[in-house]
Each structure stands twice: as C-alpha cells, then as structure tokens.
Rosetta silent file (secondary structure, phi, psi, omega in degrees, C-alpha in Angstrom):
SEQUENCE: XXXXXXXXXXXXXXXXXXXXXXXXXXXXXXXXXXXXXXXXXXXXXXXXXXXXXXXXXXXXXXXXXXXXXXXXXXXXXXXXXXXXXXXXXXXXXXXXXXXXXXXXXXXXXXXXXXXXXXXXXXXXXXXXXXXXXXXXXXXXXXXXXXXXXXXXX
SCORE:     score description
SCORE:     0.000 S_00000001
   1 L     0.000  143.684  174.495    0.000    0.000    0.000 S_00000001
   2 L   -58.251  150.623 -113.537    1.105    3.331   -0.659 S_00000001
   3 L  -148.420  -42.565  171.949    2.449    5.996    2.261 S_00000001
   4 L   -95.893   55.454  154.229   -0.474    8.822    0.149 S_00000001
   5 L  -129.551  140.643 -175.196   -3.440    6.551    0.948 S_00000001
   6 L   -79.764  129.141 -175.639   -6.260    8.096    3.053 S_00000001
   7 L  -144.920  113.552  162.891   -7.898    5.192    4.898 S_00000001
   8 L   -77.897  121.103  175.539  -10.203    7.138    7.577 S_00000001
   9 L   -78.032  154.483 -170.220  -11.443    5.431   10.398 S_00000001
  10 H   -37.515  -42.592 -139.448  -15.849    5.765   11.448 S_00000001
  11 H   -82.149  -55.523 -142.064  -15.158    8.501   14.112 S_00000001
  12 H   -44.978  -28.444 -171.900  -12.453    9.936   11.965 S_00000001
  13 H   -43.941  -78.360  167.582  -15.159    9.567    8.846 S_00000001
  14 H   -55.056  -47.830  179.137  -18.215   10.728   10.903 S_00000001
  15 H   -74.750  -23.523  148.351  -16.335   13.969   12.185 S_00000001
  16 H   -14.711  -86.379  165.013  -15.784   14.695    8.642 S_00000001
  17 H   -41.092  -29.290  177.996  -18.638   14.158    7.902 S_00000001
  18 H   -84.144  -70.037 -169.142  -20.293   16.715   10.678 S_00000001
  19 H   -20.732  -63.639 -158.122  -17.659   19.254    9.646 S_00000001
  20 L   -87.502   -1.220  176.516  -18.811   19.754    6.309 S_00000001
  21 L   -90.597  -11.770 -177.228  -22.192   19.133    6.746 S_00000001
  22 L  -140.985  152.361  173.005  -23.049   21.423    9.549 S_00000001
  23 L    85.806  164.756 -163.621  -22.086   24.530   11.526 S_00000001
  24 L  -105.204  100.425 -175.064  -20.592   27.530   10.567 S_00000001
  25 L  -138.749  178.565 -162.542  -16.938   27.364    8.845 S_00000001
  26 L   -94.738  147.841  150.799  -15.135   29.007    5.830 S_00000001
  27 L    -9.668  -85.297 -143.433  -15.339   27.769    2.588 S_00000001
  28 H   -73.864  -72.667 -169.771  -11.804   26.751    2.197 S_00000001
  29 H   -58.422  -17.015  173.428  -12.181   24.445    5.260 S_00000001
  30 H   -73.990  -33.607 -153.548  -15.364   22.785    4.012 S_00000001
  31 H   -78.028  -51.289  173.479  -14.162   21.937    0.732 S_00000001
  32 H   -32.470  -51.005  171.367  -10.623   20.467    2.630 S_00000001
  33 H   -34.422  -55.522 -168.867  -13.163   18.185    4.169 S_00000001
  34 H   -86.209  -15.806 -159.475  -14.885   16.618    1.326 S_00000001
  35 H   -69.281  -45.862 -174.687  -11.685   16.577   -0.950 S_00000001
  36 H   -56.795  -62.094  166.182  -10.385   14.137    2.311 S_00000001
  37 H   -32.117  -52.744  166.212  -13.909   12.557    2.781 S_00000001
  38 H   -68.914  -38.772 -176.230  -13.026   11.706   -1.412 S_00000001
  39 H   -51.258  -44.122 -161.918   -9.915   10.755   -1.090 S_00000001
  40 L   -65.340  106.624  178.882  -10.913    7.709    1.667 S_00000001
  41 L   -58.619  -11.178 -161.198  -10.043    4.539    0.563 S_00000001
  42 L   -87.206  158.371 -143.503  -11.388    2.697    3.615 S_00000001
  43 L     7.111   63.653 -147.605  -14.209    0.096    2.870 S_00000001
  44 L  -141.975  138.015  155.275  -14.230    1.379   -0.588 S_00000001
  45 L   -95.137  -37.901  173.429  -13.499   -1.265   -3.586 S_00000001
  46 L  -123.746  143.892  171.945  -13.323    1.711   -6.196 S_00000001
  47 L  -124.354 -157.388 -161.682  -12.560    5.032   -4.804 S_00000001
  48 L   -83.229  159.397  122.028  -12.554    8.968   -6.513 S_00000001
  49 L   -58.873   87.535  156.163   -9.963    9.644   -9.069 S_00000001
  50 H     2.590  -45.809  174.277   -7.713   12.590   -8.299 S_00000001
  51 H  -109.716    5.612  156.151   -9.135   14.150  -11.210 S_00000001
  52 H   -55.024  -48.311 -165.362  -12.881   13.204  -10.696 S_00000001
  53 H   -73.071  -40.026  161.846  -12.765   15.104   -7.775 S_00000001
  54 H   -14.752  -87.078 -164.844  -10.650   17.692   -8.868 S_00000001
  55 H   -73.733  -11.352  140.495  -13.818   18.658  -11.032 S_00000001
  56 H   -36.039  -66.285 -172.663  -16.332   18.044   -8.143 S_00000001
  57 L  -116.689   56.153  114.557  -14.952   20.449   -6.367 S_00000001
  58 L    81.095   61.668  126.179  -13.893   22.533   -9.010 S_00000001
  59 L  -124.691 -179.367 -162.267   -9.759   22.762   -8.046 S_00000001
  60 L   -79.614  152.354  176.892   -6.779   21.961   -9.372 S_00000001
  61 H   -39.903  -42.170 -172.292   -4.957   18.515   -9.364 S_00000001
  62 H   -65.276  -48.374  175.777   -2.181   20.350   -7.168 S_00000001
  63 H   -54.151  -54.076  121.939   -4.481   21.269   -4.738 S_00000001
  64 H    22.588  -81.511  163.566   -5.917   18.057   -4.547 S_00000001
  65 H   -29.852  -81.393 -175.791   -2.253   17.116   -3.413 S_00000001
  66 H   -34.710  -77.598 -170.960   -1.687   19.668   -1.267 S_00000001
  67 H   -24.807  -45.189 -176.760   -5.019   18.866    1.043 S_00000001
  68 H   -64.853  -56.418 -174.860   -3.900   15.316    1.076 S_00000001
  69 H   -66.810  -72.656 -163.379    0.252   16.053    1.988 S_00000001
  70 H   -70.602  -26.903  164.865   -1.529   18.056    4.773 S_00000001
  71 H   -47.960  -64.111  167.807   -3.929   15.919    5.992 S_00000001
  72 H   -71.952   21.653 -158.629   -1.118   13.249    6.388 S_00000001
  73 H  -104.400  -70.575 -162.847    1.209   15.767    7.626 S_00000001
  74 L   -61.081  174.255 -142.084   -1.464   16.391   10.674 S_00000001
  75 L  -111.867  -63.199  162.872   -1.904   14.811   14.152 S_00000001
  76 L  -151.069 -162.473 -166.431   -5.346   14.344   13.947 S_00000001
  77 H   -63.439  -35.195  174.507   -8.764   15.815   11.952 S_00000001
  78 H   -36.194  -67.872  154.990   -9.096   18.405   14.428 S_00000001
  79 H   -27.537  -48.144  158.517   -5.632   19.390   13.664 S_00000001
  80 H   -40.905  -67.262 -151.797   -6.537   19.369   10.149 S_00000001
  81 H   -75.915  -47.667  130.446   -9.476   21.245   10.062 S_00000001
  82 L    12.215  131.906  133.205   -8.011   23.898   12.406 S_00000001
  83 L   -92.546  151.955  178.745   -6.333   27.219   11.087 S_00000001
  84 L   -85.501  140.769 -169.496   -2.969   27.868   12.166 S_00000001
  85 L   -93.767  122.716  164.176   -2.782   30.954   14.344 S_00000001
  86 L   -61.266  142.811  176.410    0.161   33.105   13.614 S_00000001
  87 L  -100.260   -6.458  148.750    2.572   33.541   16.272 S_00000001
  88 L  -148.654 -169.228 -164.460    2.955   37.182   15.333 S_00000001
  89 L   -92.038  157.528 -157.158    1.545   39.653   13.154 S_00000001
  90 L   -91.162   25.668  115.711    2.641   40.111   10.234 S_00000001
  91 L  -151.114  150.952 -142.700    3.690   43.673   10.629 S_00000001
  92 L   -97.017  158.109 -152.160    3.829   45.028   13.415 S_00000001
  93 L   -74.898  146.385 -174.806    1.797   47.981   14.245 S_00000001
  94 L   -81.624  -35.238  176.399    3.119   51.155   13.204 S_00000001
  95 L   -95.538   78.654 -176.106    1.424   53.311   15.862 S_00000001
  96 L   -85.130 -172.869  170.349    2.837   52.511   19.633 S_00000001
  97 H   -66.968   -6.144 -173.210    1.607   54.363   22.984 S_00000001
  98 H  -130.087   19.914  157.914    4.458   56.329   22.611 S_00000001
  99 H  -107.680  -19.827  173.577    3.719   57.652   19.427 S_00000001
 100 H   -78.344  -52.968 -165.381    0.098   57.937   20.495 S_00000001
 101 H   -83.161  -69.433  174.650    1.357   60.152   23.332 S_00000001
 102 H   -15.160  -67.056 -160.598    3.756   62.397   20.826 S_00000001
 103 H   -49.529  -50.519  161.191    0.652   62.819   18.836 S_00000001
 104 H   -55.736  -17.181 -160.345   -1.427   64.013   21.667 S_00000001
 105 H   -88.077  -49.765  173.801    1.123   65.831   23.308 S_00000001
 106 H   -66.064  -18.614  169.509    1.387   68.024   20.002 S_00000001
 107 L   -94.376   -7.194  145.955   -1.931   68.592   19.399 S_00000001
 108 L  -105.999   68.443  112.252   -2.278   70.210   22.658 S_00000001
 109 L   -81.369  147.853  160.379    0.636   72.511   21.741 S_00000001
 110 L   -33.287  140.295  174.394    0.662   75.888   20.501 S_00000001
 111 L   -80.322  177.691  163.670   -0.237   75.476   16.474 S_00000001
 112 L   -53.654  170.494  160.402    2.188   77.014   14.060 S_00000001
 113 L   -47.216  140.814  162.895    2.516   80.288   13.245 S_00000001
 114 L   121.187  -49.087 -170.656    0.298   81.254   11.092 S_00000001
 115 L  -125.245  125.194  171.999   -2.685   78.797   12.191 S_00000001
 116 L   -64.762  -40.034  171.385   -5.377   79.359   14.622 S_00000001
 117 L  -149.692 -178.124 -168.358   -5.461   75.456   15.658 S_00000001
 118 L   -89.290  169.148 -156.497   -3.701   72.206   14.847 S_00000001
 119 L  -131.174 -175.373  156.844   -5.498   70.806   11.685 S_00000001
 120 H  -107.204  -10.701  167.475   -4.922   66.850   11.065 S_00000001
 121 H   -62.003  -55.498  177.050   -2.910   67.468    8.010 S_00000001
 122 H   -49.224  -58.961  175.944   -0.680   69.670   10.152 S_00000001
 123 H   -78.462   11.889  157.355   -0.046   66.975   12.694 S_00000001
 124 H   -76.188  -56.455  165.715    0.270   64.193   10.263 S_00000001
 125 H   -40.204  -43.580 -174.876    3.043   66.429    8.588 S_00000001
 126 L   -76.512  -36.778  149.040    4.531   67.446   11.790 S_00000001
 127 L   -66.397   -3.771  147.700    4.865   64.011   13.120 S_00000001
 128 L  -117.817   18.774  127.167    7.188   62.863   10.379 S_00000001
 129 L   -89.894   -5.049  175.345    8.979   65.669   10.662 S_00000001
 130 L   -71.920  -12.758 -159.596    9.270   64.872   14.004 S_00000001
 131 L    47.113   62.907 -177.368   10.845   61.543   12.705 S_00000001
 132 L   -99.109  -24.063 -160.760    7.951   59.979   15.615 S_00000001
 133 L  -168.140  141.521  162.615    6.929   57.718   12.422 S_00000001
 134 L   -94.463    9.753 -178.054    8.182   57.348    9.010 S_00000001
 135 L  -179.983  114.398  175.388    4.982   57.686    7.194 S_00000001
 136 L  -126.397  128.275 -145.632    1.799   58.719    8.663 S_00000001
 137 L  -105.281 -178.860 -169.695   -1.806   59.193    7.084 S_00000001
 138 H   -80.318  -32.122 -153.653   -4.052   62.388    8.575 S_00000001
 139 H   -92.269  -35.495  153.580   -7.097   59.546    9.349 S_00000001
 140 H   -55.858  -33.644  173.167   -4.737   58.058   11.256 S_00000001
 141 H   -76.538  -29.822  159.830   -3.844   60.817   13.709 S_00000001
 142 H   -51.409  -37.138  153.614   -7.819   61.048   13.804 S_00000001
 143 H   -83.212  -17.833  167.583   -7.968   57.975   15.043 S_00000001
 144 H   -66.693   -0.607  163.162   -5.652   58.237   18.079 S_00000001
 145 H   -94.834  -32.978 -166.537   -7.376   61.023   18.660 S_00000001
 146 H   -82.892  -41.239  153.929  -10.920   60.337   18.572 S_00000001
 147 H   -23.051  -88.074  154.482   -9.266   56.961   20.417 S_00000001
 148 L   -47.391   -9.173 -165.510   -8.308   59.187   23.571 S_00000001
 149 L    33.320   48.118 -176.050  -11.548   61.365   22.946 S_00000001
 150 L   -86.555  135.340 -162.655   -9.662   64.056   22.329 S_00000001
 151 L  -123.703   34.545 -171.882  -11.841   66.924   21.121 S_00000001
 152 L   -61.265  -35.030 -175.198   -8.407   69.176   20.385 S_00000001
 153 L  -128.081    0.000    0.000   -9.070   69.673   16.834 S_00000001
C-alpha cells in the first residue's frame, strides 16, 4: 500500500462528515473536508480519481495534493481542520503608545505660526517631521485622537 493513501477510520469519517455538513466554517475548510472525505479509501473497492474530484470540487490537481500532503502531515482531523494561528503579526503595528502620546502631546501645543489650531494634516506632517513615524496618514492621527476622545481639533 502506498504511504499517500487516506484510509479514515468511522469517528475519523463521521467527524468529517459533521464538519462539512453542519455549523458555521469558511469555505476553504469545508471543501478540505470533502476533498479528504473523497480521497478515503477505507471500505471502498473503487474510490474517486484525483481528477474526478478535482472537477467536483472545481480545483486543481495540485491542490488536490496539497489537502492530502496536509492531511497526512497532521496529528489528527481536528488538527486538520483547524487554522494555524500566527505567532505574530505580520507587521507590526506602526502606531505605539508612545507615538500615540507624541501625537497628543502636540496637538495640545501651541499650532504654528500662522494657524489658529492644529489641523490633522498639520499633525500628520509634523509628526514625520518629528521623525515619531516614518509615514503617517491624517485619518490616522484622527484615530488616536478620537481613540483618547480628544476633542483638540
């Protein structure tokens, strides 16, 4: 027997089976389901074709693959069925508390010369000239303020 044959046991079968038939999950996790659910060889005398199924559920042969190499990759269906949770994000926020506090600190400062109050265009400019950020958008400095309920500008 081959090392890429699916041979699901009932509960493994039956939780499958639950998955894709009930409850509320993405797409992408249903369809991993049935492609596995096709795939299972166990009490089966003829089973799907790689490219039968393919065109059930309307993806590519590679994918197909893929679903499979992870399925046997995984510990068990839970594991499977599961997204993996990043362990961080994938960039990191641009806006700390201590950039938050700049911003605030300057908007209750004297405005420029010139100007009756701070605007948010001023302190978006003025904060990257502050080098506080290297690129900052005006809606942003609205929200740390309207964050704080700052009613400054």
């Amino acid at each position: 027997m081959e090392n890429n044959v699916i041979m699901l046991s009932e509960e493994e079968r039956a939780k499958l089976e639950k998955f894709s038939k009930t409850g509320v999950h993405s797409a992408l996790l249903i369809r991993r389901a049935k492609v596995i659910l096709a795939l299972d060889r166990s009490n089966k005398k003829e089973h799907l074709r790689i490219t039968r199924i393919s065109k059930e559920q309307n993806i590519s042969r590679q994918s197909i693959y893929e679903i499979r190499d992870d399925y046997l990759a995984s510990v068990s269906a839970e594991d499977f069925l599961s997204r993996k949770k990043r362990a961080t994000p994938p960039n990191p926020p641009k806006i700390t508390g201590e950039v938050e506090a700049h911003i605030i600190a300057l908007s209750c400062s004297e405005p420029p010369s010139g100007y009756a109050k701070w605007t948010l265009r001023l302190l978006e400019k003025r904060v990257v000239k502050l080098n506080y950020v290297d690129d900052i958008s005006h809606t942003t400095v609205s929200r740390v303020l309207k964050k704080h309920n700052s009613n400054l500008i």
